[in-house]
C-alpha positions, 0 to 999 in steps of 0.5 A, a space after each residue: 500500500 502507498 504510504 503518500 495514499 490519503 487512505 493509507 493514513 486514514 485506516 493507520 489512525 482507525 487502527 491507532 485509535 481502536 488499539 489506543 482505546 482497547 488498552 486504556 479499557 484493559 488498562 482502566 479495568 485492571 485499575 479499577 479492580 485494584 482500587 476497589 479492593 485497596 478502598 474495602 482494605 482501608 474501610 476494613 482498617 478504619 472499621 478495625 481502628 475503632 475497634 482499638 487495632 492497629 492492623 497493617 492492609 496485608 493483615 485487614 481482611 484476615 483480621 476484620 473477618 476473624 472479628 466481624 461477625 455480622 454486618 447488616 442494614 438497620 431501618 428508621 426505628 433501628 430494627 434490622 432489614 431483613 435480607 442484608 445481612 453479610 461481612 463481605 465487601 458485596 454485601 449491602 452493609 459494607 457496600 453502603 455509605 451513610 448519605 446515600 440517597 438510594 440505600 436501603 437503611 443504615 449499615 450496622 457492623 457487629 464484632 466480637 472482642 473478648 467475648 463481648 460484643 460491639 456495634 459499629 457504626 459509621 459517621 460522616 460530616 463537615 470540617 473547615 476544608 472538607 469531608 470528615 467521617 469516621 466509625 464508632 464501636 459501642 459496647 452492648 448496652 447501646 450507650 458505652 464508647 469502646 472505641 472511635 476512628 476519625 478521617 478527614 479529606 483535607 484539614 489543616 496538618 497540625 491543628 484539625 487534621 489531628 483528629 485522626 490521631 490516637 490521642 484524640 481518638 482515644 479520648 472517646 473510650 468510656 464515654 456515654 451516648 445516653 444520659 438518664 435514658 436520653 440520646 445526648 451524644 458526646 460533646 466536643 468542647 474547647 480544651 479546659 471547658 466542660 459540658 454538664 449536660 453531656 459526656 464530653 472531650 477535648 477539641 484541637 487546639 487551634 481546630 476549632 470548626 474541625 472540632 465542631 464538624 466532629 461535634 455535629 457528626 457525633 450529634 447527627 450522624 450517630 443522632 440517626 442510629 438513636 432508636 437502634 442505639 435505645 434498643 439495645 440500652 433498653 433491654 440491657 438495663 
């Protein structure tokens, strides 16, 4: 075939274009596949952090398997949707993230930590630069904190973005949701000052709308869960 002939160069970049795109299709799939397992990796270890275990991406799934022994979606009145009930990453539970329009409740993970059982729950929010989420392990009687895990999209390193850090994460163990029977969650107040009304922790200094997104998704986020929450603290009284 002539090389000069107009021909030649139109059927040359049909072929290009057509093996171009086959590889970036082979290319975005084998990615793909990739970066959904490396996402339920680090959900895994997030859900495992609240659980107050620091387990590394090669060890998660062996670990949060070996924990997690149900994971299902609750309703509106805090009672389990039939039908959802599973720990794998296809499973409607951990496939669900809070603010989805389309799900059809709110994913609950229950785990089993030296005999006990803990409920997991996941938060999402606001901070000063973006996103802020997190989970909360609660003990068996609904109100309890056995452990938190936060994380941020983008807050500033060394004020509010220390809230994914041990230190103020750990702040949260033992803390109370409920007070005289009443959902009050857990305050995050400005350090040295105190809330009388609510169990409470300290803010970042110097993160103080970090502190209040972490303070509204406590309040809103678990405020969701309340009647799932005053169900198991009512018939463990």
């Amino acid at each position: 075939m002539n090389r000069e002939n107009s021909g030649y160069t139109i059927i040359y970049a049909s072929v290009m274009v057509v093996v171009v795109a086959l590889g970036l299709a082979f290319t975005h799939q084998v990615l793909n596949e990739r970066q959904t397992a490396n996402v339920n990796t680090d959900k895994m270890q997030q859900i495992l952090r609240s659980l107050n275990l620091e387990v590394n991406a090669a060890n998660a799934q062996t670990k949060y398997t070996e924990l997690v022994k149900n994971a299902y979606l609750i309703n509106d009145e805090g009672v389990k949707v039939e039908g959802t009930e599973g720990i794998t990453p296809d499973d409607p539970a951990f496939s669900t993230e809070l603010g989805d329009e389309a799900a059809k409740g709110l994913p609950v993970y229950e785990a089993e930590v030296d005999g006990s059982t803990k409920y997991i729950i996941p938060m999402s929010g606001a901070g000063l630069w973006g996103p802020i989420w997190g989970y909360l392990a609660i003990e068996a009687d609904g109100s309890a904190i056995y452990g938190a895990e936060f994380g941020h999209a983008g807050e500033t390193p060394g004020l509010g973005a220390e809230i994914d850090t041990a230190p103020f994460r750990n702040q949260f163990r033992g803390k109370n949701l409920f007070r005289e029977d009443v959902f009050t969650s857990v305050a995050v107040v400005k350090p040295g000052q105190a809330n009388s009304r609510r169990d409470y922790v300290d803010g970042i200094s110097g993160g103080t709308i970090t502190s209040k997104g972490v303070d509204n998704m406590l309040l809103h986020s678990v405020g969701r869960y309340r009647n799932f929450l005053m169900n198991l603290h009512t018939a463990n009284q």
